[in-house]
VOMARLUM-197300 format. One record per residue: residue number from 1; chain; x, y, z of N, C-alpha, C in turn; residue in three letters. Coordinates in pm, whole numbers, plus 50000, padded with zeros to 5 digits. Example, Ala and Ser with C-alpha at 12.3 -4.5 7.8 and 13.67 -1.06 7.14 Angstrom:
! VOMARLUM-197300
     i   ch     nxx     nyy     nzz    caxx    cayy    cazz     cxx     cyy     czz    aa
     1    A   51319   49431   50780   51230   49550   50780   51320   49670   50780   Ala
     2    A   51285   49775   50708   51367   49894   50714   51290   50003   50787   Ser
***
This chain:
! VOMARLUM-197300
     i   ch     nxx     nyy     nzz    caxx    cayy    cazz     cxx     cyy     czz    aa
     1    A   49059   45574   49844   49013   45703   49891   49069   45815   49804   Unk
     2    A   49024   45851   49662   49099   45900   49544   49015   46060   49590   Unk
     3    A   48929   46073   49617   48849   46164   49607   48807   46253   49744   Unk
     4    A   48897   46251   49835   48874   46270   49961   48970   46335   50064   Unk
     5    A   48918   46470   50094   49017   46580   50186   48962   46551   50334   Unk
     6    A   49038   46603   50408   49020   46611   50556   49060   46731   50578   Unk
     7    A   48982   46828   50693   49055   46943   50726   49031   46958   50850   Unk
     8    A   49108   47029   50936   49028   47085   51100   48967   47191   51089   Unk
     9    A   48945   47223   51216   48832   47314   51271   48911   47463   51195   Unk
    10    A   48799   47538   51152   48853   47699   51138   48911   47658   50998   Unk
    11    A   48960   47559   50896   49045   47601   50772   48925   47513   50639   Unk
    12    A   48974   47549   50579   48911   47513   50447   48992   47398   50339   Unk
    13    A   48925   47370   50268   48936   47254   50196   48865   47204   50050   Unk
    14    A   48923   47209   49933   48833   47143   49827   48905   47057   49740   Unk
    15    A   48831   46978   49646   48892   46925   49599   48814   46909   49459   Unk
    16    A   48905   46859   49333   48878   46871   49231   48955   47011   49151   Unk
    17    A   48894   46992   49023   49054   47032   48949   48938   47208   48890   Unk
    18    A   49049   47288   48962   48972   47482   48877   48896   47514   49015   Unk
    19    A   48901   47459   49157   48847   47502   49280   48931   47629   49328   Unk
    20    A   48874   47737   49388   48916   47802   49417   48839   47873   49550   Unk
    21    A   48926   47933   49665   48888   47953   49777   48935   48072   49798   Unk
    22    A   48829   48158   49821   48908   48321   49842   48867   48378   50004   Unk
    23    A   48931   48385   50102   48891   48434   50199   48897   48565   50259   Unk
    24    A   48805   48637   50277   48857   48799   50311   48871   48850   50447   Unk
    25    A   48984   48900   50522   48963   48933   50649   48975   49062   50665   Unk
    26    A   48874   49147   50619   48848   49251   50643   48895   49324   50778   Unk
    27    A   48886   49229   50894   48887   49343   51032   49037   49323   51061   Unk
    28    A   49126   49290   50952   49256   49235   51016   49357   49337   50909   Unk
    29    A   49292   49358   50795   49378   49476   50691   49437   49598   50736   Unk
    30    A   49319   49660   50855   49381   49811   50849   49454   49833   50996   Unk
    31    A   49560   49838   50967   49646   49829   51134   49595   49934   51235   Unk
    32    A   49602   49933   51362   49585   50006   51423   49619   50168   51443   Unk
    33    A   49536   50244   51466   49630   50372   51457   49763   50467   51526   Unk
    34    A   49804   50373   51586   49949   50420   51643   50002   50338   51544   Unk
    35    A   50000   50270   51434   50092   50176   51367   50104   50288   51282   Unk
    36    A   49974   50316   51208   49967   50397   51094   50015   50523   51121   Unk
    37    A   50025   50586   51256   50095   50729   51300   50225   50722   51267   Unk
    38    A   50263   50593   51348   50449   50593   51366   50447   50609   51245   Unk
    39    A   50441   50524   51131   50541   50516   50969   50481   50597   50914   Unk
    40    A   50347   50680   50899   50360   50802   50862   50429   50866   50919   Unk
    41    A   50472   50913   51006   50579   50989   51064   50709   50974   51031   Unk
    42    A   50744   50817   50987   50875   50791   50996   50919   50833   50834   Unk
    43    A   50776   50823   50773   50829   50837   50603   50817   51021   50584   Unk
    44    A   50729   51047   50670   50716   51261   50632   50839   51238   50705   Unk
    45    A   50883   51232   50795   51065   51316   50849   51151   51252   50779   Unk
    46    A   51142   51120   50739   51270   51102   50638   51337   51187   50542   Unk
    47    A   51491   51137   50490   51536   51270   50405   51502   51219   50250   Unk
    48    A   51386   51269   50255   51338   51219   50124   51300   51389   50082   Unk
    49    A   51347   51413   49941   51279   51576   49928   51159   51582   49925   Unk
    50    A   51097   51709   49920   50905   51697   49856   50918   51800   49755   Unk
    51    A   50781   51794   49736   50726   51844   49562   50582   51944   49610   Unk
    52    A   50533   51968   49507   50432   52065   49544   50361   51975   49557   Unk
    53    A   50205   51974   49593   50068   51903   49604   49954   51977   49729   Unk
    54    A   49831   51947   49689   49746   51965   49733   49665   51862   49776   Unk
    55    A   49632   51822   49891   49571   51706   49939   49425   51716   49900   Unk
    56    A   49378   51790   49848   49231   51810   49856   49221   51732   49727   Unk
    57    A   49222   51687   49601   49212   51654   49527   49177   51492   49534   Unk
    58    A   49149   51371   49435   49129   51241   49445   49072   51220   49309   Unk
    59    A   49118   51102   49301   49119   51014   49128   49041   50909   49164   Unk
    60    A   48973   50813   49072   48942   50712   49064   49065   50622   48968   Unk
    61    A   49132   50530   49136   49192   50462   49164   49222   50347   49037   Unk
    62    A   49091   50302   49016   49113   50173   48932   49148   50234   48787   Unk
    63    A   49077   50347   48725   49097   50368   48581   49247   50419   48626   Unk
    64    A   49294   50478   48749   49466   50543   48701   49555   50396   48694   Unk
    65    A   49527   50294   48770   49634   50176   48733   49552   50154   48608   Unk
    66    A   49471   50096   48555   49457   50014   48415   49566   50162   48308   Unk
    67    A   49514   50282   48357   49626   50343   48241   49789   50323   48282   Unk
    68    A   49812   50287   48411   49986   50284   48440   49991   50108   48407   Unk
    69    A   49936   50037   48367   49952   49915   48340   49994   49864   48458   Unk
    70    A   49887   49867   48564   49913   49774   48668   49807   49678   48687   Unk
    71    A   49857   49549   48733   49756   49433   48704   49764   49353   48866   Unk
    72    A   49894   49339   48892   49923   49302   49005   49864   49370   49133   Unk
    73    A   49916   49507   49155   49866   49566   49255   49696   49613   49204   Unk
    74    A   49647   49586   49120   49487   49624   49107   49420   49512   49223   Unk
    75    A   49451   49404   49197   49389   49262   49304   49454   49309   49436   Unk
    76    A   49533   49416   49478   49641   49453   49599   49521   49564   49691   Unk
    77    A   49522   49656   49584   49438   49770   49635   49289   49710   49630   Unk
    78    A   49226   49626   49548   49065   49591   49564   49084   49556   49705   Unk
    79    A   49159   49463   49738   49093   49380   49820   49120   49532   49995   Unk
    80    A   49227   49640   49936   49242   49747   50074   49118   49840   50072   Unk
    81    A   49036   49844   49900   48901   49967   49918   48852   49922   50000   Unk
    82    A   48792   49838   50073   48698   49872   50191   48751   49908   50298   Unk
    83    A   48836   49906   50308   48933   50005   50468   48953   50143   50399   Unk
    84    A   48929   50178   50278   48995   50288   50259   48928   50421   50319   Unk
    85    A   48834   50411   50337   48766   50561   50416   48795   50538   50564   Unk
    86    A   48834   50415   50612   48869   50431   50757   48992   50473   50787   Unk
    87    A   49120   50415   50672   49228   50455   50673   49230   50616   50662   Unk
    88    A   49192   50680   50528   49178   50809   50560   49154   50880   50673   Unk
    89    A   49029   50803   50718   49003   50929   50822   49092   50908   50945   Unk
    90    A   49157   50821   50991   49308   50824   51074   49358   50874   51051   Unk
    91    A   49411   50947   50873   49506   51022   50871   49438   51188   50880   Unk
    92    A   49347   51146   50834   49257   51317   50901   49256   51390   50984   Unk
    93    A   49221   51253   51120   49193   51305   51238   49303   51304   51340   Unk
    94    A   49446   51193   51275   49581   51213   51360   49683   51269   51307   Unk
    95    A   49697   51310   51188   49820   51319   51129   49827   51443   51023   Unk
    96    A   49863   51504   51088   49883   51711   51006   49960   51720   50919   Unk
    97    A   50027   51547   50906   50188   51612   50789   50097   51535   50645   Unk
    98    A   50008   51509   50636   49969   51419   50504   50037   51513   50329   Unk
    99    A   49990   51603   50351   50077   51672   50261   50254   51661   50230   Unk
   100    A   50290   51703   50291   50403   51601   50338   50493   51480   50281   Unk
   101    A   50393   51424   50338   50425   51237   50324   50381   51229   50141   Unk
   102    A   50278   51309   50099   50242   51275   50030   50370   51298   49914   Unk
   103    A   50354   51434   49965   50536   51480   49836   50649   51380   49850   Unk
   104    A   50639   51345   49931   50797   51255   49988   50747   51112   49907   Unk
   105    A   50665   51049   49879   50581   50969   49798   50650   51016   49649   Unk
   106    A   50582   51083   49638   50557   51149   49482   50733   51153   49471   Unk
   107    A   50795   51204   49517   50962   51192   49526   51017   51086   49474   Unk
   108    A   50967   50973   49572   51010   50861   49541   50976   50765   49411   Unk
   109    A   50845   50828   49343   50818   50751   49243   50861   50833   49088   Unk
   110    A   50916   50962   49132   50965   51037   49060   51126   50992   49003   Unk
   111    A   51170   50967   49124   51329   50899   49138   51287   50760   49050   Unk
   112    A   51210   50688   49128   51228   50575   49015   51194   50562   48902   Unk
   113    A   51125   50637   48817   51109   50668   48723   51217   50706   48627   Unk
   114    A   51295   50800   48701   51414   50872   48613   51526   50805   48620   Unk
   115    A   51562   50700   48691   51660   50630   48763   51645   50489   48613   Unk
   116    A   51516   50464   48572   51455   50370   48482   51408   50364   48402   Unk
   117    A   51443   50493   48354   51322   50513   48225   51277   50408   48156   Unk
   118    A   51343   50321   48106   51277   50164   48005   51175   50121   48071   Unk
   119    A   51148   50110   48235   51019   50096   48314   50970   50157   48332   Unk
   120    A   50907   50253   48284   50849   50381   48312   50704   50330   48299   Unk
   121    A   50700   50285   48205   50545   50238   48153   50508   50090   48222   Unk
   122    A   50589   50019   48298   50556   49899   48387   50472   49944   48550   Unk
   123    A   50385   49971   48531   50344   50007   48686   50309   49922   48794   Unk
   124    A   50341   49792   48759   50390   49659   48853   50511   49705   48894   Unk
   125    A   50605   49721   48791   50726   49720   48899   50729   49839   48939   Unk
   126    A   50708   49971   48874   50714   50102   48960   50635   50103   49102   Unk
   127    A   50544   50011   49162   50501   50001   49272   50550   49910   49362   Unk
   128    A   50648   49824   49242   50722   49740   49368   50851   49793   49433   Unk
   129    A   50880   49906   49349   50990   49980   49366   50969   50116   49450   Unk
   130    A   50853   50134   49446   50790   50260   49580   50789   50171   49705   Unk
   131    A   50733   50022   49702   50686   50018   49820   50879   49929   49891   Unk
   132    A   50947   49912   49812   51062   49897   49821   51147   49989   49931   Unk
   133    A   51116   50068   49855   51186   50236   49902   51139   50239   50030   Unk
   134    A   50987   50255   50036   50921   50263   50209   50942   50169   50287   Unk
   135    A   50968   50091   50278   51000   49925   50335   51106   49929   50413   Unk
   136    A   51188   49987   50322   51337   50017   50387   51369   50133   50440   Unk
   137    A   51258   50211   50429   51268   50364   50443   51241   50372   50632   Unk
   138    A   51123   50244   50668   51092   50230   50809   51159   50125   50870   Unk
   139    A   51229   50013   50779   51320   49938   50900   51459   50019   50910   Unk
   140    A   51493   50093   50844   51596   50211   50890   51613   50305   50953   Unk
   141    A   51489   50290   50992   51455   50416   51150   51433   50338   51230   Unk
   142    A   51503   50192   51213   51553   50101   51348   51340   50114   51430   Unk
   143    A   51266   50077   51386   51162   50039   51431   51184   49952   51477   Unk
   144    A   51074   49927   51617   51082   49836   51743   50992   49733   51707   Unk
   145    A   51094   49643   51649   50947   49501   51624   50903   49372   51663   Unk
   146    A   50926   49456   51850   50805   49410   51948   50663   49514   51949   Unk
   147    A   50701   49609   51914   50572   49714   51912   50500   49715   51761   Unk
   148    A   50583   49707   51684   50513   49672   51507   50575   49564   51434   Unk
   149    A   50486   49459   51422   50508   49349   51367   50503   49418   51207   Unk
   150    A   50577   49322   51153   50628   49379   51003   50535   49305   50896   Unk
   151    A   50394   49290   50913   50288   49223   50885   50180   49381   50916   Unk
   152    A   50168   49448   51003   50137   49571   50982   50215   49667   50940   Unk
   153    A   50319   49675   50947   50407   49748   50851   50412   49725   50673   Unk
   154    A   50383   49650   50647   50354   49593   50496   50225   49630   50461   Unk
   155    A   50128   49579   50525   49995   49669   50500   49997   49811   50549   Unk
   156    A   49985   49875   50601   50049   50020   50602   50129   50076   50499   Unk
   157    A   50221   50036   50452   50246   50093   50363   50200   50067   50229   Unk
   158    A   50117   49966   50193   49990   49905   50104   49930   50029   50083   Unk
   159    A   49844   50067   50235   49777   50218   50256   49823   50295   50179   Unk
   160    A   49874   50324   50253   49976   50444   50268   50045   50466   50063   Unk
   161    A   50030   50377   50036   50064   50370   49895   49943   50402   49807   Unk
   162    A   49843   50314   49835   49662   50341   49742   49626   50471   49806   Unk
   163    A   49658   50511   49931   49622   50674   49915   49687   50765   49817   Unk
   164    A   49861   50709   49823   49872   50829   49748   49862   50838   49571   Unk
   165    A   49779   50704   49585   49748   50684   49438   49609   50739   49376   Unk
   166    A   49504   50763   49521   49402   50835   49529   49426   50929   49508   Unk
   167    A   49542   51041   49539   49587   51172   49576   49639   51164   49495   Unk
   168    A   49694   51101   49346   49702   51170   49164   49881   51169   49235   Unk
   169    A   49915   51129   49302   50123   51156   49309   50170   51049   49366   Unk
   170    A   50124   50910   49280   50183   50817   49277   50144   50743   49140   Unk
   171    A   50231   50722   49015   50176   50663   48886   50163   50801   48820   Unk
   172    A   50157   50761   48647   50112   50897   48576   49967   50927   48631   Unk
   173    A   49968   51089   48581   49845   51128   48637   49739   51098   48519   Unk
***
């Protein structure tokens, strides 16, 4: 039996050599919006400084990583664009500090930048080092995680990151 998988109900299975299985769960990416309220909230009041910005503005996403040399998070953020106008408009329609959050962002990728200059031009790791910062930025405001599993907290700040990469103050501009 050289040639032969078994699988159960609901999972997938192939076999042979260069197979590949990509599954997308679209209705499961964008957390709910009290998830996305709290850690926006928790990252605008943090003591993180801010910077100037204007929220009204927006880039096309994919040409600003191919210029920050990001390869990793490009396959990160494709697979978040189709939540991304829903995510926005949560922060539209709940959340007044986006400006804000956004500087406190831009802060943080400012710090790591200057903190690293030899990585300056790696925008793999400068995003692993933003979303680092936020990571720790919300399990340090002692979040309750019976109320936010840290599986929406990771995507959230995914968000919360490709927005502010939409919004030109996260990566060179």
């Amino acid at each position: 039996m050289g040639d032969r998988i078994e699988a159960g109900d609901y999972s997938n299975n192939t076999i042979g050599d260069y197979n590949q299985i990509t599954n997308n769960f679209y209705d499961t990416i964008i957390p709910n919006r009290t998830i996305v309220y709290e850690l926006c909230m928790i990252i605008a009041d943090s003591d993180i400084e801010v910077g100037d910005y204007d929220i009204r503005s927006n880039v096309s996403w994919t040409d600003k990583l191919k210029r920050n040399n990001v390869e990793s998070y490009l396959e990160i953020f494709d697979a978040y664009c189709d939540v991304y106008n829903d995510f926005e408009e949560i922060l539209v329609s709940q959340y007044d500090k986006r400006d804000k959050l956004i500087r406190k962002i831009q802060h943080i990728y400012l710090s790591v930048i200057i903190k690293n200059k030899s990585k300056k031009d790696d925008g793999d790791w400068i995003l692993d080092e933003v979303y680092n910062v936020l990571r720790n930025t919300v399990i340090q405001a002692n979040y309750n995680p019976e109320e936010i599993i840290i599986e929406d907290i990771e995507r959230t700040i995914i968000l919360i990151m490709f927005y502010a990469i939409t919004k030109c103050q996260l990566l060179k501009r």
